[in-house]
C-alpha atoms as an extended CHARMM CRD file, in Angstrom:
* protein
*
       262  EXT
         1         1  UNK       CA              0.0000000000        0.0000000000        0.0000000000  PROA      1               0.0000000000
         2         2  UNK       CA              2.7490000000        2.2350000000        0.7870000000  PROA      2               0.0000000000
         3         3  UNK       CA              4.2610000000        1.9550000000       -3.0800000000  PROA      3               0.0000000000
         4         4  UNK       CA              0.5130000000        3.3960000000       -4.1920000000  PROA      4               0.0000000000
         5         5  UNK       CA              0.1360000000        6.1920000000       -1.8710000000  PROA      5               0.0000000000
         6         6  UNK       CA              1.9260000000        8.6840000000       -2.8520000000  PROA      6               0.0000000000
         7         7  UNK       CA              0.8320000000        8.0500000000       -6.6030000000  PROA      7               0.0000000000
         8         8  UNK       CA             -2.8630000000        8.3820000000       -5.4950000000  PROA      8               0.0000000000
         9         9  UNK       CA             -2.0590000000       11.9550000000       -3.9160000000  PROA      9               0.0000000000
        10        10  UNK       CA             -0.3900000000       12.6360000000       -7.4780000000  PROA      10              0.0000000000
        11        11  UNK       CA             -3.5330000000       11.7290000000       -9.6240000000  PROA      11              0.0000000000
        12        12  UNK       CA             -5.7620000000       13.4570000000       -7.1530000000  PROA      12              0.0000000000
        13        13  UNK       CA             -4.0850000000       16.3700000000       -7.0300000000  PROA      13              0.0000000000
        14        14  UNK       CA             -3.7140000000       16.2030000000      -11.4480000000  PROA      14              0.0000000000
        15        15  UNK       CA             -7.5750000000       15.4890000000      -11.1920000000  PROA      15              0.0000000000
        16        16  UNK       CA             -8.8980000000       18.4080000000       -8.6760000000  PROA      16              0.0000000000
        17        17  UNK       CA             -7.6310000000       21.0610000000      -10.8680000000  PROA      17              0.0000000000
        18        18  UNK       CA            -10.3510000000       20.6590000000      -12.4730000000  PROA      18              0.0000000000
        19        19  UNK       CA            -11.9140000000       22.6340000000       -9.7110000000  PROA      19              0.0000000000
        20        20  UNK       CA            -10.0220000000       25.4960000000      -10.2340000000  PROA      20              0.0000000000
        21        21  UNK       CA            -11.1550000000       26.4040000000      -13.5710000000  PROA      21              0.0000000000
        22        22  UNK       CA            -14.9480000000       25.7640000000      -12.1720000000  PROA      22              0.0000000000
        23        23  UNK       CA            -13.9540000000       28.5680000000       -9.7210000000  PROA      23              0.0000000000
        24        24  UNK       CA            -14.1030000000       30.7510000000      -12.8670000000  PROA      24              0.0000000000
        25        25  UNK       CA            -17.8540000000       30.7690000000      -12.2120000000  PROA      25              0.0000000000
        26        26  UNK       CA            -17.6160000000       33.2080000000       -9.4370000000  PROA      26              0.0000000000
        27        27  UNK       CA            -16.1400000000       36.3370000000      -11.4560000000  PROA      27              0.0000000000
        28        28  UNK       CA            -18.8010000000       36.1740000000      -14.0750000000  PROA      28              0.0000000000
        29        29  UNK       CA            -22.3210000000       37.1770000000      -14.0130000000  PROA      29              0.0000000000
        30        30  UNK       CA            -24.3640000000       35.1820000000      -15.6430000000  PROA      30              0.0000000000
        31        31  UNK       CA            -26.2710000000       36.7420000000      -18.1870000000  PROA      31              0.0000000000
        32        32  UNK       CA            -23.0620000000       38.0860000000      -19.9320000000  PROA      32              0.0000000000
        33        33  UNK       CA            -23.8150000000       36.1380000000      -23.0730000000  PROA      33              0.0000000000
        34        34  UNK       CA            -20.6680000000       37.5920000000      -24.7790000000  PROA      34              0.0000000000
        35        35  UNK       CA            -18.6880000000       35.5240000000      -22.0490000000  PROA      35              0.0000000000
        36        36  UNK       CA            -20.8310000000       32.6780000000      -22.5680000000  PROA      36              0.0000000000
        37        37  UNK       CA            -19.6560000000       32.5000000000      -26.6740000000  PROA      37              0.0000000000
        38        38  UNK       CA            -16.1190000000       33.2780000000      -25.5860000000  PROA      38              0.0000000000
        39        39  UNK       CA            -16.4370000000       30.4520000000      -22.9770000000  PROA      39              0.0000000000
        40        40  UNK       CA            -17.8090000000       28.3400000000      -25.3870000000  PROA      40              0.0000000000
        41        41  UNK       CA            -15.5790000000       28.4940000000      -28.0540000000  PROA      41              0.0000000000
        42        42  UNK       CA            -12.7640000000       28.3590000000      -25.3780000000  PROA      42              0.0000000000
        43        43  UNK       CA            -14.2000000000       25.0960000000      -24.4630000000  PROA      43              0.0000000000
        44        44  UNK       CA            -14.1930000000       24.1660000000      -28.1270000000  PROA      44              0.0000000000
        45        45  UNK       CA            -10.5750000000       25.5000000000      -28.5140000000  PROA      45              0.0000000000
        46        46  UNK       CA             -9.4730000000       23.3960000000      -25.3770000000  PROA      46              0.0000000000
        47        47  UNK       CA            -11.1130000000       19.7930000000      -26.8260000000  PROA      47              0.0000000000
        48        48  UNK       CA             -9.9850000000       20.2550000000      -30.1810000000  PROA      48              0.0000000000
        49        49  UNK       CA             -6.7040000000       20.6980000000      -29.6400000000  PROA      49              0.0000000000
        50        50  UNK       CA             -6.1170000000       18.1080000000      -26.4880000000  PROA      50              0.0000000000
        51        51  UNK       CA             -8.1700000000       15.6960000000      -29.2260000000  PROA      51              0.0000000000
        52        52  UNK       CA             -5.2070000000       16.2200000000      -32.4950000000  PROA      52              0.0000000000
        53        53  UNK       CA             -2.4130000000       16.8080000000      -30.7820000000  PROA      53              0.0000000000
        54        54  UNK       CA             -2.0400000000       15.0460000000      -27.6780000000  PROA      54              0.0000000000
        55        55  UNK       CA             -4.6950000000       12.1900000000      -27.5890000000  PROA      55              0.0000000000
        56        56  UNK       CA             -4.6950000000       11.3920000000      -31.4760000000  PROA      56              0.0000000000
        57        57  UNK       CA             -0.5500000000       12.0670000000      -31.6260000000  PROA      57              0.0000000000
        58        58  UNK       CA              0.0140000000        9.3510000000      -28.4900000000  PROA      58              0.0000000000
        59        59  UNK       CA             -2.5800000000        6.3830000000      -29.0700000000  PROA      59              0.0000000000
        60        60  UNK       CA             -0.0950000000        5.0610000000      -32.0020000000  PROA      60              0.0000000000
        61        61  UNK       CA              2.8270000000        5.4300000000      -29.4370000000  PROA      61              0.0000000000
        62        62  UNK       CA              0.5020000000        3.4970000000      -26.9330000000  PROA      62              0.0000000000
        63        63  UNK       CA             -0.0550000000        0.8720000000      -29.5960000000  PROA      63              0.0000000000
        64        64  UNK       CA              3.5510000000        0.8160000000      -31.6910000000  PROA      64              0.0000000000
        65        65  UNK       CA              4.7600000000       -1.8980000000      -28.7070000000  PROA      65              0.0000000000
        66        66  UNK       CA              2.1050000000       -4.2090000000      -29.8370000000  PROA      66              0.0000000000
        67        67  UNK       CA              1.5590000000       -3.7150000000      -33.6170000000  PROA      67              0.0000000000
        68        68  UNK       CA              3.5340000000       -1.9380000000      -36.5190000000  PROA      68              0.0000000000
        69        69  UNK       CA              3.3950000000        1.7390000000      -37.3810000000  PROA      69              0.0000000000
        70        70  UNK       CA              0.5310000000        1.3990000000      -40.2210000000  PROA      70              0.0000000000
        71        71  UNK       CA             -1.6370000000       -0.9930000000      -37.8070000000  PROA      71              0.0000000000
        72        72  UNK       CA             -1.3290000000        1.3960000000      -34.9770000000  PROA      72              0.0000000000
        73        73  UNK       CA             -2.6070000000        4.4150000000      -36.8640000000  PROA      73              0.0000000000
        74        74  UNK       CA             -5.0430000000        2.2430000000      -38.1970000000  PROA      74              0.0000000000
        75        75  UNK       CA             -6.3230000000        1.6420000000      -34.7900000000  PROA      75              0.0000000000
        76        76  UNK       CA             -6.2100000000        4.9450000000      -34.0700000000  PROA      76              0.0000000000
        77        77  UNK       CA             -8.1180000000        6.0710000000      -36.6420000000  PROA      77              0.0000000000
        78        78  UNK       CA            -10.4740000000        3.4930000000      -35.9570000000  PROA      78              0.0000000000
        79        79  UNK       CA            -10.8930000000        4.1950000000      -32.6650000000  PROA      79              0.0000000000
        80        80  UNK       CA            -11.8530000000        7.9810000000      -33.3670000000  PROA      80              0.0000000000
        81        81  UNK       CA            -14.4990000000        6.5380000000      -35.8720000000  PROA      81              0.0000000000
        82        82  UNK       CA            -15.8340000000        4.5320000000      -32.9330000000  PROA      82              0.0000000000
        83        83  UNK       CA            -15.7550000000        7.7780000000      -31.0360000000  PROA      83              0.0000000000
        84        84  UNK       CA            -17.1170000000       10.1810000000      -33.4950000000  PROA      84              0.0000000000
        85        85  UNK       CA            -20.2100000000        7.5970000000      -33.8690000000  PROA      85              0.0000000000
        86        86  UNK       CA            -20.8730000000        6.8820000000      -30.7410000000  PROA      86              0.0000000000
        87        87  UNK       CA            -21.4010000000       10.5660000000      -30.2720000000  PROA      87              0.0000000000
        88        88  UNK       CA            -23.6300000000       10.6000000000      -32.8530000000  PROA      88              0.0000000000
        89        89  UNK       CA            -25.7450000000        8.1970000000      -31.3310000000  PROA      89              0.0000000000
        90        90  UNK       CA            -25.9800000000       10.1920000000      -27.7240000000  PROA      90              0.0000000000
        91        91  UNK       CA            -27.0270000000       13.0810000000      -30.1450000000  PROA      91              0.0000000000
        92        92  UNK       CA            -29.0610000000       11.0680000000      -31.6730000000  PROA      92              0.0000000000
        93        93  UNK       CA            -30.8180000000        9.2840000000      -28.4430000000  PROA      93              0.0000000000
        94        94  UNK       CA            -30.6030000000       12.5080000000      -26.1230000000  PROA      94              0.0000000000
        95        95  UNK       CA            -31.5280000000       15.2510000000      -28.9370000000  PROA      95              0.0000000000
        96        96  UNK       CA            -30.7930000000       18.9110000000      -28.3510000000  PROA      96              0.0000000000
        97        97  UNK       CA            -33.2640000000       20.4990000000      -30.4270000000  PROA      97              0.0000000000
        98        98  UNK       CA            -36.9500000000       20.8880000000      -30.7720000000  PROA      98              0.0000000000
        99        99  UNK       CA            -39.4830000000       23.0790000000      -32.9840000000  PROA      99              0.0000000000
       100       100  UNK       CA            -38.7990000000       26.4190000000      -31.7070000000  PROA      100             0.0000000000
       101       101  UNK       CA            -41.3070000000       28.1500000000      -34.1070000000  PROA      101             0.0000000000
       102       102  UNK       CA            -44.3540000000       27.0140000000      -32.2410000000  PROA      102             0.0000000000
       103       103  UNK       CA            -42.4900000000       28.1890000000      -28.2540000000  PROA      103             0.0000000000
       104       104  UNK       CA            -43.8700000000       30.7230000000      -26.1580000000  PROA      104             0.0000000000
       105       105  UNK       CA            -40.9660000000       33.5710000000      -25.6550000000  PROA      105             0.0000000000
       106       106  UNK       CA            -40.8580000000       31.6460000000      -21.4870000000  PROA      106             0.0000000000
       107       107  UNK       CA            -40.5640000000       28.2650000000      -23.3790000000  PROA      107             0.0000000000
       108       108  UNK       CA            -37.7180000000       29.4270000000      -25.7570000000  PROA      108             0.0000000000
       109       109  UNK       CA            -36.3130000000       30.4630000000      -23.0380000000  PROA      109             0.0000000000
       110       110  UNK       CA            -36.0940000000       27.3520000000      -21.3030000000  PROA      110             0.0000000000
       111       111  UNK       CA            -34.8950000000       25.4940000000      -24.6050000000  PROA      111             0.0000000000
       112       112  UNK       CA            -32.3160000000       27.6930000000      -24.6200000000  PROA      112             0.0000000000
       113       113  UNK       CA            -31.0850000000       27.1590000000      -21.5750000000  PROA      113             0.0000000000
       114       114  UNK       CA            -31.7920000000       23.1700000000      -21.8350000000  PROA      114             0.0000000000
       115       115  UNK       CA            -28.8890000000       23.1570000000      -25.1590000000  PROA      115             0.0000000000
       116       116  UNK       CA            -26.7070000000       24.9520000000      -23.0490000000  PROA      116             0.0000000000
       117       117  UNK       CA            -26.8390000000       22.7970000000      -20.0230000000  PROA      117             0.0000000000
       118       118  UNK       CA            -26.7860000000       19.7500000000      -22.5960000000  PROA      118             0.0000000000
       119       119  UNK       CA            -23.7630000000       21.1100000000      -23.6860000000  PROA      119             0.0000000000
       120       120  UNK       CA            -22.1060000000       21.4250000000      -20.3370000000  PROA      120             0.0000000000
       121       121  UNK       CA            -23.2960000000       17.7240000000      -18.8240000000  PROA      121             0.0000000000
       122       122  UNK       CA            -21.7230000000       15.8680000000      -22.4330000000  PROA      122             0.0000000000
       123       123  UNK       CA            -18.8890000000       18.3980000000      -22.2790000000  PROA      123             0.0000000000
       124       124  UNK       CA            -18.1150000000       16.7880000000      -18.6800000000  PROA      124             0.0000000000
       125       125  UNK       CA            -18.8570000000       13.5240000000      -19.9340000000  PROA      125             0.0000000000
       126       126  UNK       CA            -16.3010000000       13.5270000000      -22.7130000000  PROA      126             0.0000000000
       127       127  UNK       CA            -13.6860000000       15.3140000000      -19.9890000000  PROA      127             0.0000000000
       128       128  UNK       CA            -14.5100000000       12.3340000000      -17.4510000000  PROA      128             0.0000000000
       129       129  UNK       CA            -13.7000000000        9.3450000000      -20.1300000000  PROA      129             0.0000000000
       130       130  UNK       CA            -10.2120000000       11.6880000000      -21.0810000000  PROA      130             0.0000000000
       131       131  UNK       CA             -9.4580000000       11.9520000000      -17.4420000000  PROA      131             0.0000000000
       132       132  UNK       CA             -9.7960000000        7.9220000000      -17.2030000000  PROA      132             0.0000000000
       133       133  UNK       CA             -6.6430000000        7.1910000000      -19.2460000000  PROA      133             0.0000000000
       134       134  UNK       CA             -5.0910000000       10.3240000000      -17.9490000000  PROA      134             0.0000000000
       135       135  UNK       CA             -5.1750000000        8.9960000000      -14.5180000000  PROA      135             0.0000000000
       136       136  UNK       CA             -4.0390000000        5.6120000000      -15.1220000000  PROA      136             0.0000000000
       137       137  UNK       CA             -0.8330000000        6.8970000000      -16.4870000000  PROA      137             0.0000000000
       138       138  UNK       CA             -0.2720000000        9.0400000000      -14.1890000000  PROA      138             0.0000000000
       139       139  UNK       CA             -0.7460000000        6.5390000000      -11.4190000000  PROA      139             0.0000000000
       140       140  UNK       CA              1.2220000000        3.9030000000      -13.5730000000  PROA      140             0.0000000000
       141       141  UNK       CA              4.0590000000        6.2550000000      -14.3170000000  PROA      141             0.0000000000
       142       142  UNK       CA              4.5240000000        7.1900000000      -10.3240000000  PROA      142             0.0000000000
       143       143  UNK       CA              3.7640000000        3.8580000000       -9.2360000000  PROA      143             0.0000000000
       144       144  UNK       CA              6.9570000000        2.6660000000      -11.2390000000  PROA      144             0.0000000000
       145       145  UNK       CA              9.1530000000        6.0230000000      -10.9570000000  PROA      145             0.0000000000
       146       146  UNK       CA              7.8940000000        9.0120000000       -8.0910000000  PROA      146             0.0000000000
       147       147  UNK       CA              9.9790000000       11.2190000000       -9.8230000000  PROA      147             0.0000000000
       148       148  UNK       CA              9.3680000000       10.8350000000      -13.4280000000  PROA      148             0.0000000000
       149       149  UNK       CA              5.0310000000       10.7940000000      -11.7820000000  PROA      149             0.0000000000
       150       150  UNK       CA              5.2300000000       14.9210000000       -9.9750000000  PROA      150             0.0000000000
       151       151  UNK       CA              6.2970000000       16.5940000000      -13.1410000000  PROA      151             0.0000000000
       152       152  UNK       CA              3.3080000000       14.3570000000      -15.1720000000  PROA      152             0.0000000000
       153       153  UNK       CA              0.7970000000       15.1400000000      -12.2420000000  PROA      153             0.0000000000
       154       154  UNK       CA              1.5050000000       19.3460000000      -12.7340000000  PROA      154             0.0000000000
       155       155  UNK       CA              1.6030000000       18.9480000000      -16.4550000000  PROA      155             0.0000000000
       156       156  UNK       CA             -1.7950000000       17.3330000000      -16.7700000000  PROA      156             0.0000000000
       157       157  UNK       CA             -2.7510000000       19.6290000000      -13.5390000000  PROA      157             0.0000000000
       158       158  UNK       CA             -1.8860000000       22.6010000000      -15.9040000000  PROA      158             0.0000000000
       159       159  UNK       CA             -3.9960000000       21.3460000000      -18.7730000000  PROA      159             0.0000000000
       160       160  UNK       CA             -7.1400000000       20.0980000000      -16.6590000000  PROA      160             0.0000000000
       161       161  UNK       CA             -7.8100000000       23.5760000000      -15.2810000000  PROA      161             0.0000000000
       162       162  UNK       CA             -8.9560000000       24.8160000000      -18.7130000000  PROA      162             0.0000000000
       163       163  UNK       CA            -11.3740000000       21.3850000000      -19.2400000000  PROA      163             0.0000000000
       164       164  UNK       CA            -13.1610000000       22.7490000000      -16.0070000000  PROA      164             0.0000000000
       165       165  UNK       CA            -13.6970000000       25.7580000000      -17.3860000000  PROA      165             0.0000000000
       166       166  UNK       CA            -15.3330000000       24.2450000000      -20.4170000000  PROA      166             0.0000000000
       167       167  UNK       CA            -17.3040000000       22.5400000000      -18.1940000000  PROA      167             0.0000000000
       168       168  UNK       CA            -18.6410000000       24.9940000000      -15.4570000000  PROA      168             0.0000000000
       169       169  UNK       CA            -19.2680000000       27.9020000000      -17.6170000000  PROA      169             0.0000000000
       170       170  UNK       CA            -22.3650000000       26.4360000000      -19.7620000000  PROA      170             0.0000000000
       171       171  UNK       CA            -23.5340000000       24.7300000000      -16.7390000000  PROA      171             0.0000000000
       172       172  UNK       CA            -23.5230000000       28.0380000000      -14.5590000000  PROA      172             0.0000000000
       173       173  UNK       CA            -25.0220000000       29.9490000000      -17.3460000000  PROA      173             0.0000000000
       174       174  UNK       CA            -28.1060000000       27.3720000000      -18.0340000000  PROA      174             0.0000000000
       175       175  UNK       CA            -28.7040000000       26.6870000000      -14.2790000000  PROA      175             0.0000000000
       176       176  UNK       CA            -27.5930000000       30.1250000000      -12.3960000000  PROA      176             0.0000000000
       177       177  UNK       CA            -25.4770000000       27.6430000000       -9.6370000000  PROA      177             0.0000000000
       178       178  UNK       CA            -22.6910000000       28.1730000000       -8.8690000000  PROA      178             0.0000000000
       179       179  UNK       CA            -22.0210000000       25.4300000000       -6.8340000000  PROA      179             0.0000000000
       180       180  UNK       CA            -23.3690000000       23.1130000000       -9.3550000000  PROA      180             0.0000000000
       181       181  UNK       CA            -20.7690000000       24.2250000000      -11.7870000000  PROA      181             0.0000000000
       182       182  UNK       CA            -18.3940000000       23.3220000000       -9.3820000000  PROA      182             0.0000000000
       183       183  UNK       CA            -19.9500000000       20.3650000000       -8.5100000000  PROA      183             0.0000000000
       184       184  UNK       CA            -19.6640000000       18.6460000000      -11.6960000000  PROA      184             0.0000000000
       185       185  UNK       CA            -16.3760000000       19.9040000000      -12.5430000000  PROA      185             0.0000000000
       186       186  UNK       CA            -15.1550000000       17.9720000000       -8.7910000000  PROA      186             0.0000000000
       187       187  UNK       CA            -16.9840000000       15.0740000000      -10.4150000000  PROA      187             0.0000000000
       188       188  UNK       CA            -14.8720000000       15.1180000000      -13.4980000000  PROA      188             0.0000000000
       189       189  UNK       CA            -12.0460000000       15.7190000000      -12.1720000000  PROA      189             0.0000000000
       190       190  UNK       CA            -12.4880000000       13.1450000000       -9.6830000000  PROA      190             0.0000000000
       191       191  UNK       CA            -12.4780000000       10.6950000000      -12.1560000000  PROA      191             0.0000000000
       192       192  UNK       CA             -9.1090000000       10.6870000000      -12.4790000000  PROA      192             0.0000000000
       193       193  UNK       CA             -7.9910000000        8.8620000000       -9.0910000000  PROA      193             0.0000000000
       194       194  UNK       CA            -10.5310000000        6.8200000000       -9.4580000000  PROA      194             0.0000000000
       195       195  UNK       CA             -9.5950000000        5.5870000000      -13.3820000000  PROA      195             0.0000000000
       196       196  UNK       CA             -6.2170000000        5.0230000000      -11.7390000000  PROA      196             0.0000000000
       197       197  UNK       CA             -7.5050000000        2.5540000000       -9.5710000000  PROA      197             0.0000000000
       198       198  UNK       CA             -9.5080000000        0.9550000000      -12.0220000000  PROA      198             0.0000000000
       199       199  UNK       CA             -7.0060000000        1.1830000000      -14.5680000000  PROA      199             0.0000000000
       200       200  UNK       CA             -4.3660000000       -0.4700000000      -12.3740000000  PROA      200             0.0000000000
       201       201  UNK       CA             -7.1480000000       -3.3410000000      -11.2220000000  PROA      201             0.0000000000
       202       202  UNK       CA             -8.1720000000       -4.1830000000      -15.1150000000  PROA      202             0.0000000000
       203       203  UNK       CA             -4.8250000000       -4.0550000000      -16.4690000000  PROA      203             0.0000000000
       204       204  UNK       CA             -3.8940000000       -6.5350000000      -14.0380000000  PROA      204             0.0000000000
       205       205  UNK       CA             -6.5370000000       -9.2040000000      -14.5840000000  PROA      205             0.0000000000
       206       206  UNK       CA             -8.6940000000       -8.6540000000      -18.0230000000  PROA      206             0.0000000000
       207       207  UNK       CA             -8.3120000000       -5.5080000000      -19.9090000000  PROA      207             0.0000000000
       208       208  UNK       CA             -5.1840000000       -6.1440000000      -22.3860000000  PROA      208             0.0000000000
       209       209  UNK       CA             -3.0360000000       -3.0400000000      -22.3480000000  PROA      209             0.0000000000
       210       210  UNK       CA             -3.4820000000       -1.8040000000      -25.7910000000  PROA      210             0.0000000000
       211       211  UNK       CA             -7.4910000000       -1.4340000000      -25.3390000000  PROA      211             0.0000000000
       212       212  UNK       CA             -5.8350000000        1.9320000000      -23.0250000000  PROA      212             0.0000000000
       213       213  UNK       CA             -5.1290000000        3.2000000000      -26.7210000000  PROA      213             0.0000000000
       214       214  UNK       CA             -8.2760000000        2.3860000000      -28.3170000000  PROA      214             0.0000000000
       215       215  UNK       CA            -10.0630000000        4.1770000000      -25.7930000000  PROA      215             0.0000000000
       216       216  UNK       CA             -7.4920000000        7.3520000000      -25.7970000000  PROA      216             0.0000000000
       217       217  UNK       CA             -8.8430000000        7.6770000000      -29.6580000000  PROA      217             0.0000000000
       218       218  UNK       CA            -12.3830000000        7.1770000000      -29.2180000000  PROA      218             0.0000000000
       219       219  UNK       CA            -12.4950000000        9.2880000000      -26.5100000000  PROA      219             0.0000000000
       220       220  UNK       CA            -10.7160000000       12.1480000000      -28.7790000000  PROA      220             0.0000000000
       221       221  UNK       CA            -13.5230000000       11.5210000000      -31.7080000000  PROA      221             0.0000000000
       222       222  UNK       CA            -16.6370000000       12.0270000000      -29.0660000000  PROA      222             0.0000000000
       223       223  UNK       CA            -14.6680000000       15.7500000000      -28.1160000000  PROA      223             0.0000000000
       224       224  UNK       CA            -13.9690000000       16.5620000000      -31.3520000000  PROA      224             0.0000000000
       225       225  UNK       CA            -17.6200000000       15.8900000000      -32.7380000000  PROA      225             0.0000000000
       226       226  UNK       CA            -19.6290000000       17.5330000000      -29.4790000000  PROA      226             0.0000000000
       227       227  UNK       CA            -16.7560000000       20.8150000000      -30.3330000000  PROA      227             0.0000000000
       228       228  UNK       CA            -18.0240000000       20.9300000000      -33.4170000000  PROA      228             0.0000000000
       229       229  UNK       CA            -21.5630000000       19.7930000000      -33.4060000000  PROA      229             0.0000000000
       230       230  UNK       CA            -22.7400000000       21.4830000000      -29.8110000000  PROA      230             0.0000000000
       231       231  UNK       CA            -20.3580000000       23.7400000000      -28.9000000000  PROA      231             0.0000000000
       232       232  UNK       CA            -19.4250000000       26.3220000000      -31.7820000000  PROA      232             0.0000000000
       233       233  UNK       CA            -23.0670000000       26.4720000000      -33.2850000000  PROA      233             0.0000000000
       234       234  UNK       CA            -24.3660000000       27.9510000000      -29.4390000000  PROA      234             0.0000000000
       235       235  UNK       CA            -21.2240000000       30.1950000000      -29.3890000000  PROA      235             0.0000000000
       236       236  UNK       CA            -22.0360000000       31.4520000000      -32.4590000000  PROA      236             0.0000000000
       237       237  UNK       CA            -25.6500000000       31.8430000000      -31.4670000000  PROA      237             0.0000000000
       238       238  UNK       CA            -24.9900000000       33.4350000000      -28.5610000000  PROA      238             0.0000000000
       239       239  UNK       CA            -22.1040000000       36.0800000000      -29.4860000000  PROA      239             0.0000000000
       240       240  UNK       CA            -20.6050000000       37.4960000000      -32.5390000000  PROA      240             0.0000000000
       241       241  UNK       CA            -17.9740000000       35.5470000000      -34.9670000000  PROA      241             0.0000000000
       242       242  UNK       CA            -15.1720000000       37.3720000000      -33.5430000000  PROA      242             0.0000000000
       243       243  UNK       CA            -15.9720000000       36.2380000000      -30.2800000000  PROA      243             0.0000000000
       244       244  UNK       CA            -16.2650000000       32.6820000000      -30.7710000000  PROA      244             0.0000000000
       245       245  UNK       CA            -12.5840000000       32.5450000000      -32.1980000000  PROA      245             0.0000000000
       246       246  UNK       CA            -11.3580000000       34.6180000000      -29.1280000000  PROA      246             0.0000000000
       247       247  UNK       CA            -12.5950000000       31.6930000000      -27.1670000000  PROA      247             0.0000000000
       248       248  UNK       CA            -11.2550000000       29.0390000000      -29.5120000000  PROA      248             0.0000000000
       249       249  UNK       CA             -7.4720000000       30.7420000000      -29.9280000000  PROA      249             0.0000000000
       250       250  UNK       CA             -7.6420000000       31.6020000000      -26.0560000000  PROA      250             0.0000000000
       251       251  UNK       CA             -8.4720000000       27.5860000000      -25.5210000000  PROA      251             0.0000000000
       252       252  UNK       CA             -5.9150000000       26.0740000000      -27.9100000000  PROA      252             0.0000000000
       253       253  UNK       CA             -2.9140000000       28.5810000000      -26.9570000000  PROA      253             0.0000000000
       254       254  UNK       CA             -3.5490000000       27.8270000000      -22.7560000000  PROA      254             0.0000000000
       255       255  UNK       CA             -3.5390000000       23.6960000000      -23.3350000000  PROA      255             0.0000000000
       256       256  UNK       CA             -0.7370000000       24.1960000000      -26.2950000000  PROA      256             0.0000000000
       257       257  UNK       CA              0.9720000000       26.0630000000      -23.3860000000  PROA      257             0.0000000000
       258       258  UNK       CA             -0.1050000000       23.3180000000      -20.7600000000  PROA      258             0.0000000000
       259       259  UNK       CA              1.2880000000       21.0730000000      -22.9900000000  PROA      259             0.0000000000
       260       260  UNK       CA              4.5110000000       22.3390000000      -23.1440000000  PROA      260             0.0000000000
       261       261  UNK       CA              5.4770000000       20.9210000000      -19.5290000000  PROA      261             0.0000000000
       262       262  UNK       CA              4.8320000000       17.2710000000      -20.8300000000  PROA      262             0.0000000000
C-alpha cells in the first residue's frame, strides 16, 4: 500500500484542478452572453486541440509496442471513428433540439437554456472518459518512478484547469449555480484517481493493455464531434464571430501552453 500512496495523492491532485477552472464561475455574471460564446468556443478551442495533438498524436505510441506503425494508426483512426459515432448516437438518443417556431418567448427560453446545459453535462462527460486514461498513467508512471510521476501530475494539472472551465461555464449559465458548476467539474475531475484505480485493477486481470489506446482515440472523436456539433453552433448563437474565435485561440494557446510541460 505504501508503493501506491503517494501516486494516489499525485492523480488526485492532477484530477482536482479541475476545480479550479470551475472557480471561474464566481467572477462572471451570468447573463453576460458575450462571455458565454467566448467560454464556449474556449471550451471548443481546449477539446480540439487536447483531441489532435495530444490524444490522437500518443494512441499510435501506446499501440507501436504491440503492432507496426501502419496498424497502430489504423487503430487509431479506428478508434476515433468509434468515437465520433458513438457521439452521434448520444445526439441522436438525447436530442438537443426541438421546434422552436411554435415556443412561447418563457418556453424558448427554457430550450435555450436546456442546449446549453446539454452542452455542459456531455462536455463533462467527454472530460470524465479523457481523465480515465489520464489517470491511469499518471498513477502507472509514479507507481513505477515518483519522480518521473510529480512533473506528469503538474503537467496534466496545468492542462485540466482549462477542461473545467469548459465545463462549469455552460452549466452556470443554463442553471444560475454556482455550486453546481463546481460540482460537476469535482466530479470530473475526480475521475481521475478513481480511473487510476480501475485502470491499475483491469490491467492486471482482463483488460489487455493496448485497449488503453483504443479508448485514448475514441475518446478524442466524441470531443472533437460535441466541439463541433454542440459547442461552436451555441457560441455562435450566442455572441458574434469574432468572439467565438477569441474563445477558440484563447483555448488552444492555454492547453498548447499546458502542454509544453509534458
Amino acid at each position: 500500500m505504501s508503493k501506491y500512496f503517494l501516486p494516489l495523492i499525485l492523480t488526485l491532485f492532477a484530477g482536482m484542478s479541475t476545480l479550479l477552472g470551475g472557480f471561474i464561475t464566481f467572477f462572471v455574471k451570468r447573463n453576460n452572453l458575450k462571455v458565454l460564446s467566448i467560454g464556449l468556443g474556449f471550451s471548443a478551442g481546449v477539446m480540439v486541440y487536447v483531441s489532435l495533438t495530444e490524444l490522437m498524436s500518443e494512441t499510435p505510441q501506446m499501440l507501436s509496442a504491440y503492432y507496426s506503425s501502419v496498424v497502430s494508426k489504423a487503430i487509431a483512426f479506428g478508434g476515433f471513428l468509434i468515437g465520433i459515432i458513438t457521439a452521434v448516437l448520444i445526439d441522436y438518443f438525447i436530442p438537443d433540439h426541438i421546434e422552436s417556431d411554435f415556443l412561447s418567448n418563457e418556453a424558448k427560453r427554457k430550450h435555450q437554456r436546456h442546449r446549453i446545459r446539454r452542452a455542459g453535462l456531455i462536455t463533462a462527460f467527454a472530460v470524465t472518459l479523457h481523465n480515465f486514461p489520464e489517470g491511469m498513467a499518471t498513477f502507472l508512471v509514479s507507481s513505477e518512478d515518483i519522480m518521473l510521476g510529480i512533473p506528469v501530475a503538474i503537467a496534466i494539472a496545468i492542462h485540466n484547469i482549462p477542461e473545467g472551465i469548459a465545463i462549469a461555464l455552460p452549466i452556470f449559465h443554463a442553471t444560475g449555480k454556482k455550486r453546481l458548476a463546481i460540482l460537476y467539474s469535482f466530479l470530473s475531475g475526480i475521475s481521475e484517481p478513481v480511473g487510476g484505480l480501475i485502470g491499475v485493477v483491469l490491467l492486471r486481470t482482463v483488460m489487455p493493455d493496448q485497449a488503453i489506446g483504443f479508448m485514448t482515440a475514441a475518446v478524442a472523436g466524441i470531443m472533437v464531434y460535441l466541439s463541433f456539433d454542440t459547442l461552436l453552433p451555441l457560441a455562435r448563437e450566442y455572441g458574434e464571430n469574432h468572439h467565438v474565435i477569441i474563445g477558440i485561440v484563447s483555448g488552444m494557446l492555454i492547453m498548447g501552453f499546458g502542454l509544453i510541460f509534458l
